[in-house]
GUBAMAR-328780 format. One record per residue: residue number from 1; residue in three letters; x, y, z of N, C-alpha, C, CB in turn. Coordinates in steps of 0.02 Angstrom, whole numbers. Each point is the difference from the previous one (the first is absolute). Glycine has a CB too. Layout:
<nodes>
  num  residu  n.east  n.north    n.up  ca.east  ca.north   ca.up  c.east  c.north    c.up  cb.east  cb.north   cb.up
  NUM     ala       X        Y       Z        X         Y       Z       X        Y       Z        X         Y       Z
...
</nodes>
This chain:
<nodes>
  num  residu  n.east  n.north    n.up  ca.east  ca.north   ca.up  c.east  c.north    c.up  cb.east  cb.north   cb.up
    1     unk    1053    10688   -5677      -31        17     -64      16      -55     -50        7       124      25
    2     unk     -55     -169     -51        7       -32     -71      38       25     -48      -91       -29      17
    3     unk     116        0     -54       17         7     -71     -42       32     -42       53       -88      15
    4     unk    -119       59       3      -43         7     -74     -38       73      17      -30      -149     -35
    5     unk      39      182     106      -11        60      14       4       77     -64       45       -77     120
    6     unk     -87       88    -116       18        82     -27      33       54      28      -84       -20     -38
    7     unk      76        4     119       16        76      27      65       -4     -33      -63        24     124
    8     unk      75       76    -119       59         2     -15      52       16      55      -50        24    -103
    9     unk     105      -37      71       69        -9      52      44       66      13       13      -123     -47
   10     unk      -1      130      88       38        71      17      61        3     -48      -31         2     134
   11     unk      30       69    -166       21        10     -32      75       38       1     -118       -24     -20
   12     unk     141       23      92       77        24       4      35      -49      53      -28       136     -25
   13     unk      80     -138      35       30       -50      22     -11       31      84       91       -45    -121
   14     unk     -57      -13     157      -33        31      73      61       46      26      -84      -117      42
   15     unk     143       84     -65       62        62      13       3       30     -58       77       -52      77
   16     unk     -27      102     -30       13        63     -58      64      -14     -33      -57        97      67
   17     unk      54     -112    -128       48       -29     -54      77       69      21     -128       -63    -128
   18     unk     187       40     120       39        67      17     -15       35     -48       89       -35      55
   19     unk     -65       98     -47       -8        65     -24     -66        6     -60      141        13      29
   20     unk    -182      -63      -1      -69        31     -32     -65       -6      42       48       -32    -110
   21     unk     -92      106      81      -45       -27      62     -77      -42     -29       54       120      81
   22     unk    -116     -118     -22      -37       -48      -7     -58       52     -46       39       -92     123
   23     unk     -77       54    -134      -64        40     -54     -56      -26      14       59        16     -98
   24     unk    -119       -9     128      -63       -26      -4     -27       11     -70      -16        17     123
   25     unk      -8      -74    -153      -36        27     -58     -88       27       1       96       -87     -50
   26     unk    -102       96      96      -69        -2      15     -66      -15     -29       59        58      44
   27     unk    -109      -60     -78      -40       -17     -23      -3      -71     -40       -8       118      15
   28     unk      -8     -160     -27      -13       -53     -66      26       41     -57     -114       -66      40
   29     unk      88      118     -55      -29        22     -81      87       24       2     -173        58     -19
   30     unk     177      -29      76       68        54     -14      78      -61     -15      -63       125     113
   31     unk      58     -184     -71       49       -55     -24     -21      -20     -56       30       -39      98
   32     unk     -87       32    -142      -21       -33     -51      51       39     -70     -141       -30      70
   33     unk     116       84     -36       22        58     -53      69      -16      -5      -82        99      28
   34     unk     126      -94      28       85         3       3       6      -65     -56       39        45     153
   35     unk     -76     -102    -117       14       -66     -21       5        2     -96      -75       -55     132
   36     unk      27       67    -153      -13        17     -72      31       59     -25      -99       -53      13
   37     unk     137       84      24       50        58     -35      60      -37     -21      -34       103      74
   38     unk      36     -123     -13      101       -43       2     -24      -64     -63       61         0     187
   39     unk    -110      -26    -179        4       -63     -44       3       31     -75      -74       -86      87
   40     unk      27      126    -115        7        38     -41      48       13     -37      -60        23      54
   41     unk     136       22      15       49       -11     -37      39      -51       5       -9        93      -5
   42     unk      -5     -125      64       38       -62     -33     -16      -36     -82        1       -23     136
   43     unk     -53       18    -153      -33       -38     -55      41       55     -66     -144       -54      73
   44     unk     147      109     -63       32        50     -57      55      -28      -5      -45       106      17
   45     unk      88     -107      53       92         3     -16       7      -67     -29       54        76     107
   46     unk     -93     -143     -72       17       -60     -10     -17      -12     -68      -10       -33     115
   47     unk     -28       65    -138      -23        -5     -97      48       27     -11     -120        13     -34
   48     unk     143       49      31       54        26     -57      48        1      30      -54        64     -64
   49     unk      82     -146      98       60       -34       4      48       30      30      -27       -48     -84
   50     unk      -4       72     155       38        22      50      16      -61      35      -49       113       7
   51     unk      99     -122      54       25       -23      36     -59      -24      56      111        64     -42
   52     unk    -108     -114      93      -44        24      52      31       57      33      -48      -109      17
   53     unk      96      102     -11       37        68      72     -18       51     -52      132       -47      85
   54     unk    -143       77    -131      -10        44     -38     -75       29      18       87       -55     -85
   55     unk    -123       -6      86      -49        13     -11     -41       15      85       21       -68    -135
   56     unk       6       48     183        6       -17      80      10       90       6       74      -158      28
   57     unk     -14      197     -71       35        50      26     -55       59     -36      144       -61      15
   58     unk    -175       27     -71      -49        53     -24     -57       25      61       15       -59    -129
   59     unk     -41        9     150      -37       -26      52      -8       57      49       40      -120     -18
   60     unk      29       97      47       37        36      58       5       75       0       63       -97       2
   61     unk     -29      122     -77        4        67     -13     -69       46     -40      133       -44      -2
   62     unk    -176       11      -5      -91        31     -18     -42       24      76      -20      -109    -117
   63     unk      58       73     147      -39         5      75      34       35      26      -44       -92      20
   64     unk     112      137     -30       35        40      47     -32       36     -26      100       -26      37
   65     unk     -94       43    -105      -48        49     -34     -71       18      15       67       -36     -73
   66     unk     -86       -2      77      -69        -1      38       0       38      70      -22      -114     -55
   67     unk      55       97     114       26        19      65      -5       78     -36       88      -116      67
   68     unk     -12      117     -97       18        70     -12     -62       54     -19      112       -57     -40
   69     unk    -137       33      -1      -69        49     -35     -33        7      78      -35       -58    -153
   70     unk      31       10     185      -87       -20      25      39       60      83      -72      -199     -61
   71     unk     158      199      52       -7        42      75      -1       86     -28       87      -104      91
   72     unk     -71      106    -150       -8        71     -38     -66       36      10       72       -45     -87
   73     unk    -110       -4      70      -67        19      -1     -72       13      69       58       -66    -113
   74     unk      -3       19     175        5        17      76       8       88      24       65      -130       2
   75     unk     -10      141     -42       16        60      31     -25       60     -22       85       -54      21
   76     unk    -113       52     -88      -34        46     -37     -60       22      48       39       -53    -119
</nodes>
């Protein structure tokens, strides 16, 4: 594959990182979406003069949240 290619590139690593597991993101639209959530807050924390790791951990902890809601709403 070229450089100047569009396709896109798999989006989880090919091993399983320890003690975390793998995620298909499936659709275009549905990574697009993740992609522009996390940047989002990145762009918030890094304006009102957060840290990067601050802003990395916001990241990190919006999306557990996310998980959390999204398996609540599984079981209902």
């Amino acid at each position: 594959m070229s450089r100047s290619s569009t396709a896109i590139r798999p989006t989880m690593a090919r091993s399983r990182p320890l003690n975390m597991e793998r995620v298909n993101l499936g659709s275009l639209a549905q990574r697009e979406f993740i992609e522009m959530q996390a940047l989002g807050i990145f762009a918030d924390m890094t304006n009102g003069g957060c840290t990067f790791q601050q802003a990395l951990a916001a990241i990190y902890l919006s999306g557990m949240s996310a998980a959390t809601h999204a398996m609540k709403e599984r079981k209902q």
